[in-house]
C-alpha positions in Angstrom: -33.5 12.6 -47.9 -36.4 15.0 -48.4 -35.1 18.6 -49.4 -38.9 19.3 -47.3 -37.7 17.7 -43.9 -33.8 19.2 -44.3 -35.2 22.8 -44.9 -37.8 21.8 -41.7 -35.1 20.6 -39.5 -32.8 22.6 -40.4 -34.4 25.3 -37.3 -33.2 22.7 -34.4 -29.7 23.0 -35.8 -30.0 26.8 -35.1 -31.1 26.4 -31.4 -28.5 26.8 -28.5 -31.0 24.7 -26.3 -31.0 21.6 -28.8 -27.5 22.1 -29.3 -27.2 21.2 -25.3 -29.7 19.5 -24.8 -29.5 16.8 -27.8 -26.6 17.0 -29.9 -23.2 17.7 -26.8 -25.3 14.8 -24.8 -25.2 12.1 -27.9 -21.8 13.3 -28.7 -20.5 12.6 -25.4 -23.0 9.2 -24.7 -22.0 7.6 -28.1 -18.2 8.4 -27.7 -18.7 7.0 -24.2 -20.0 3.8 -25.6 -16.8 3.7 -28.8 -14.2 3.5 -25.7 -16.3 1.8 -23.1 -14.8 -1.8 -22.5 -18.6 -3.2 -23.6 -18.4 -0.9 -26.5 -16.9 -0.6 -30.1 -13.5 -0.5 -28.5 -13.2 -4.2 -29.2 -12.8 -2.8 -32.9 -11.9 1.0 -32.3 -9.1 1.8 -30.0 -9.6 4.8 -27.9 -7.6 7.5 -29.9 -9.9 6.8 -33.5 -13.0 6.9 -30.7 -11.6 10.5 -29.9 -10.9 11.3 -33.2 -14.5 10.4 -34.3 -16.0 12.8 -31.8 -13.9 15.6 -33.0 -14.5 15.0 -36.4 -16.7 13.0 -37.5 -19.8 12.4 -34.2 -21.1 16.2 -34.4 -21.9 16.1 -38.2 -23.3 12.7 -38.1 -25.9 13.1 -35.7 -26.5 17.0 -37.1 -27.1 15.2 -40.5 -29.4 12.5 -39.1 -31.5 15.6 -37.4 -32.1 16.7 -41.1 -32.8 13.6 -42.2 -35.9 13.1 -39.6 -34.1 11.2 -37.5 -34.7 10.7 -33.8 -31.6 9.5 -31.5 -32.3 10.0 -27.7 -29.3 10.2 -26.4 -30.2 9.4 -22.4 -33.5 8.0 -21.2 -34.4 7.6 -16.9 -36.7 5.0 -16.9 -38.6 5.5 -13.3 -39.9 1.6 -12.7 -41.2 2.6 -9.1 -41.6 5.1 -6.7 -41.3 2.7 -3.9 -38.2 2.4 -2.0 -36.2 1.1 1.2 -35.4 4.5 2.9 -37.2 7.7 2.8 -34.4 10.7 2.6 -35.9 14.2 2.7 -33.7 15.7 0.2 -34.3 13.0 -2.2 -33.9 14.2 -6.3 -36.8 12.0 -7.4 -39.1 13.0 -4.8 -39.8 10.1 -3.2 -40.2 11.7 0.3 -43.6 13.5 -1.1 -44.9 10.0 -2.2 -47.8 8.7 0.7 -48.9 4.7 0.2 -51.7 5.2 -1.6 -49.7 7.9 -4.3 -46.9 4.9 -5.0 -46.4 2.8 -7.7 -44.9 -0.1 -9.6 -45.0 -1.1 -13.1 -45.1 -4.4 -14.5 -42.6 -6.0 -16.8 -45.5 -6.0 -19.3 -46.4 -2.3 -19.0 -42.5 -1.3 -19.3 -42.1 -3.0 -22.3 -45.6 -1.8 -23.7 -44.3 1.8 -23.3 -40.4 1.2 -24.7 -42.3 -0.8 -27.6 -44.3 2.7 -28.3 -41.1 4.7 -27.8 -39.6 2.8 -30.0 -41.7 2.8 -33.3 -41.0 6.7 -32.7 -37.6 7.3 -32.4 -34.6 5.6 -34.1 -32.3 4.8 -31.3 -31.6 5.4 -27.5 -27.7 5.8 -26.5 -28.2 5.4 -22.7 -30.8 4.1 -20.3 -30.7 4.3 -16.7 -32.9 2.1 -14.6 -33.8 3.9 -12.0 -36.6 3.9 -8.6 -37.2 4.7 -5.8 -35.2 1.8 -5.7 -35.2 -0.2 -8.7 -34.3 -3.9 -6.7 -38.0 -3.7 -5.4 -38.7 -4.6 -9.3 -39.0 -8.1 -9.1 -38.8 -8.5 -12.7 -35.2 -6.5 -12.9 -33.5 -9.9 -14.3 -36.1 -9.8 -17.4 -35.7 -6.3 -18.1 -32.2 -6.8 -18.3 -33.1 -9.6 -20.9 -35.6 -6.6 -22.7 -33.0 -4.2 -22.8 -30.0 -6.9 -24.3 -32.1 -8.0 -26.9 -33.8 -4.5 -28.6 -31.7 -3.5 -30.9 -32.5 0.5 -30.8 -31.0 0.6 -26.7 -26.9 0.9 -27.0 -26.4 0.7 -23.5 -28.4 0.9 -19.9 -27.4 0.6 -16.2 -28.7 1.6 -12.9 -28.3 2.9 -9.8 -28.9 1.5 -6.2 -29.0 2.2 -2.5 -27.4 -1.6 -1.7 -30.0 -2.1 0.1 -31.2 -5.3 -2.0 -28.9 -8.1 -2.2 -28.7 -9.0 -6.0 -30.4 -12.4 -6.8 -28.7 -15.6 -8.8 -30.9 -14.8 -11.5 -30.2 -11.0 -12.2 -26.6 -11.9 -11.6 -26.9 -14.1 -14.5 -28.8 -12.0 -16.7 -25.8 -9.3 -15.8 -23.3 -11.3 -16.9 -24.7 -12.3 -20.6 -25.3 -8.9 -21.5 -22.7 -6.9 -23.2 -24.6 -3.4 -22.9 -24.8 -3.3 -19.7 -22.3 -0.1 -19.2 -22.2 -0.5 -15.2 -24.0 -0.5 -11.6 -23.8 2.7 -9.3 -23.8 2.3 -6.0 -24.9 4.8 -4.2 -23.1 5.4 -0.3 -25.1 6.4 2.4 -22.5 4.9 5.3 -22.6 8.8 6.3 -26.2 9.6 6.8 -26.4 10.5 10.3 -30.0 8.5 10.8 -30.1 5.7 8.5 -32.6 3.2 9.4 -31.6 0.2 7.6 -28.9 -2.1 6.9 -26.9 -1.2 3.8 -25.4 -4.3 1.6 -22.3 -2.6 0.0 -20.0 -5.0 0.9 -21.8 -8.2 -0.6 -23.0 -6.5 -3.8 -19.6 -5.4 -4.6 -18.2 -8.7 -3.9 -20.4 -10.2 -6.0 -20.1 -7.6 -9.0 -16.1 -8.2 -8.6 -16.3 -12.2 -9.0 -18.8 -12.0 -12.1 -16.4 -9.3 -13.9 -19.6 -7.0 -14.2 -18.6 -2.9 -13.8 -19.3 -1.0 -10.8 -18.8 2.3 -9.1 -19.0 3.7 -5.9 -20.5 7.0 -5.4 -19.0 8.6 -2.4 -19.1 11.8 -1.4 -19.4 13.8 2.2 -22.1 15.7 1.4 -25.6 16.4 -0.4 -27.3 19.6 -1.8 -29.9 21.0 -0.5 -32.6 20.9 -2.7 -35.7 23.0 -1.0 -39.3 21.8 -0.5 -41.1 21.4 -4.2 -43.9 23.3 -4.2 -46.0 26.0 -7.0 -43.9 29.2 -6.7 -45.9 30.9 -9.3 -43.5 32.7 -10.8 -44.2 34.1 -13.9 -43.1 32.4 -17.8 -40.0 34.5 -18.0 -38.7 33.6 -14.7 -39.6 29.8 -15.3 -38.0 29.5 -18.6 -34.8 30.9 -16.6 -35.0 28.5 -14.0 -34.9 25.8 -16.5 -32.2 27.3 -18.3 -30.2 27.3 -14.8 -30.7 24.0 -14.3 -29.4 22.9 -17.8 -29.9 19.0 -16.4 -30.7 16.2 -19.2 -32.4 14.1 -17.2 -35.0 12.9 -19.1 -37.5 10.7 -17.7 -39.7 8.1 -19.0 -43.4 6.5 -17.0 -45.2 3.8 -18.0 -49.1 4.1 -18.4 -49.2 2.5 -14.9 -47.2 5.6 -13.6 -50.2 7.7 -14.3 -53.1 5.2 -12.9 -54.4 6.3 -9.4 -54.7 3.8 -6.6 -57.6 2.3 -7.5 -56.0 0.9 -10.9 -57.8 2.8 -13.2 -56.7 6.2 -15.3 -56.9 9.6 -13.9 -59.6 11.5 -15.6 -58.3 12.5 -18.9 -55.0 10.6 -18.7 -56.2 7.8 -21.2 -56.5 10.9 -23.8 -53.1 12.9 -22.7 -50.8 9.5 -22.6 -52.4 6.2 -22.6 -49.7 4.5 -23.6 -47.0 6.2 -21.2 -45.3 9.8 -21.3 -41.7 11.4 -21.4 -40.9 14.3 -18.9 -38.3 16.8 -19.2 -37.0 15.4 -15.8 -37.9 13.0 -12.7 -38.9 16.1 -10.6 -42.3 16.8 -13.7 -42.5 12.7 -13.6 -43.3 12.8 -9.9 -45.3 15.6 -10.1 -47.6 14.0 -12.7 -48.3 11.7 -10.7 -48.8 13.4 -7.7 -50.8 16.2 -9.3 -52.1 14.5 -12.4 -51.3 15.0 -16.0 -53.7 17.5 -16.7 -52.2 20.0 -14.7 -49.0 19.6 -16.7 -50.4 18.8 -20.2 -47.4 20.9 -22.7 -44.6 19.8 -20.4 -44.3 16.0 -21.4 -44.4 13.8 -24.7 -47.7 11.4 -25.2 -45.2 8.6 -26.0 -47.8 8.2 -28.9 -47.2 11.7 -30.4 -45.5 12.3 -33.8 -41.9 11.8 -34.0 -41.2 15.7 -34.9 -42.8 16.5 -31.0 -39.8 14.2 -30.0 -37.2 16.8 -31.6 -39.7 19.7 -30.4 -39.6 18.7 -27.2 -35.8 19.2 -27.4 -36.0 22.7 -28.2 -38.8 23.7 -25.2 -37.4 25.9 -22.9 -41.3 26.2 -21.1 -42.3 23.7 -18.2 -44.8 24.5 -16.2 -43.0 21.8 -13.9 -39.7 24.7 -13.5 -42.1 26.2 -11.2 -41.7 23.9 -8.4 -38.1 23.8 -8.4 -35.5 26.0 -5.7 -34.3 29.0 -7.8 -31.0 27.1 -9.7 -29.4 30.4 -10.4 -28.8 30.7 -6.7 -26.0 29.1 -4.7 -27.3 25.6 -2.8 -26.4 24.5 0.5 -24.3 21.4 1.3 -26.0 19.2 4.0 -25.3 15.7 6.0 -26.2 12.8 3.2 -29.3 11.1 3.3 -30.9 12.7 6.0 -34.2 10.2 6.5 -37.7 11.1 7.7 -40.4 9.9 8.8 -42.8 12.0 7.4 -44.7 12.3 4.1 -43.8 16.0 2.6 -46.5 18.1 1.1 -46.1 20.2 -1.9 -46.0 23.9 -0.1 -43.6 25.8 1.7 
């Protein structure tokens, strides 16, 4: 170990924001994945899984920060923006997303971007797969294959509507893989307008004969998220609304995520990430795309960057992004879940 890049690193180990944001998070992922039934436990047994995050987890990953290490410890990988309902309090902002603003990435360009990632940073504890709805991927079965067989992923899983009946063939690629940690299921049975048929019942069914971990995510309500739209507020007040939210959500788009709808770059995207980019969260992925890149160039990670922006990024408490966002140091409203609309939102008031 360099004495240069332990003195270097030594700052993030100082920073209450990197201490939240990186080191808690792979603490709690990796000690997740020692007594998850795909993990270690096969070897550890839960109580020397909860003695090593006492002990022994903290210190590890604080020493592999000074050793130049990079260890993400969760990664939203957004493979579309296209989906089977249109809910107007959506998270990932799917409601603001007209025809012509959509997209889907390719197998190929997913795996070009992770294979970037991946010469950067030295290992990913959690990946979620995630949309719009990530069952309009037709290649879901071989990115289950991707994700078994690169070493640097621990675990991944991903999260549906059950609207999408599972095929044969991602069933089968489900059931070889031992890091697959589970699939959420997201219920909408109480959504006052929903305009589509949900498949709960055979998903689950399915899930249960093949032995492959599920969850149900019920609940009687959503928040109330507010329209997304500039507030211009000033850097003070941003950095506080970031610090509000205190979500780790980040988000990863392919190159294709930032291509406009005729198939080619946005001017100046081949220079800012032509490879793919990181955001601090799906909300700035979404609004890259909407917006462009440019108008959010500092916020994200040019997947191409240096590995110390990876651990920088870590420490930013600035995202231009944090502007768009309903004031998270106020109290949010509870409302009926998965309200649906017909029309495409607009990023004002």
């Amino acid at each position: 170990m360099s004495k240069i890049t332990n003195t270097l690193n030594s700052k993030y180990l100082e920073n209450d924001i990197f201490i939240q944001r990186y080191i808690k998070p792979n603490i709690s992922w990796y000690a997740s994945y020692l007594t998850g039934k795909r993990g270690i436990s096969r070897v550890f047994k839960i109580p020397y899984a909860a003695l090593m995050k006492k002990f022994f987890l903290k210190s590890y990953f604080e020493k592999r920060v000074l050793e130049g290490k990079v260890d993400l410890p969760y990664l939203e990988l957004v493979l579309t923006t296209k989906c089977t309902m249109r809910c107007e309090s959506c998270n990932n902002m799917m409601q603001y997303f007209s025809p012509q603003k959509q997209y889907a990435s390719t197998l190929k360009g997913i795996k070009t971007s992770l294979e970037v990632l991946l010469s950067k940073v030295d290992s990913i504890a959690r990946v979620r797969i995630m949309g719009g709805e990530p069952l309009l991927f037709k290649e879901l079965p071989e990115l289950v294959e991707y994700l078994e067989n690169t070493k640097q992923i621990y675990t991944f899983d991903f999260l549906t509507n059950a609207t999408i009946d599972f095929s044969d063939k991602l069933m089968e690629a489900m059931k070889k893989s031992d890091k697959l940690r589970k699939i959420s299921i997201s219920d909408y049975t109480k959504s006052p307008n929903l305009k589509v048929k949900l498949k709960q019942k055979e998903i689950m069914e399915k899930l249960e004969k093949a032995k492959i971990a599920w969850s149900f995510n019920t609940t009687d309500h959503w928040y109330d998220v507010d329209k997304i739209y500039k507030r211009n507020r000033n850097k003070d007040e941003i950095i506080a609304n970031h610090n509000a939210c205190g979500m780790s959500c980040v988000s990863l788009m392919s190159a294709e995520g930032i291509r406009n709808e005729e198939g080619k770059l946005k001017e100046n995207a081949h220079a800012l990430a032509p490879k793919g980019a990181i955001f601090v969260c799906p909300v700035a992925s979404s609004l890259s795309r909407l917006n462009g890149l440019e108008e959010f160039e500092g916020d994200f990670i040019n997947l191409e960057d240096e590995k110390q922006r990876f651990l920088d990024f870590y420490v930013q408490d600035f995202f231009k992004a944090c502007d768009y966002c309903h004031d998270w140091s106020k109290p949010i409203k509870k409302i009926p879940i998965g309200i649906q609309t017909d029309e495409i939102l607009e990023l004002k008031p």
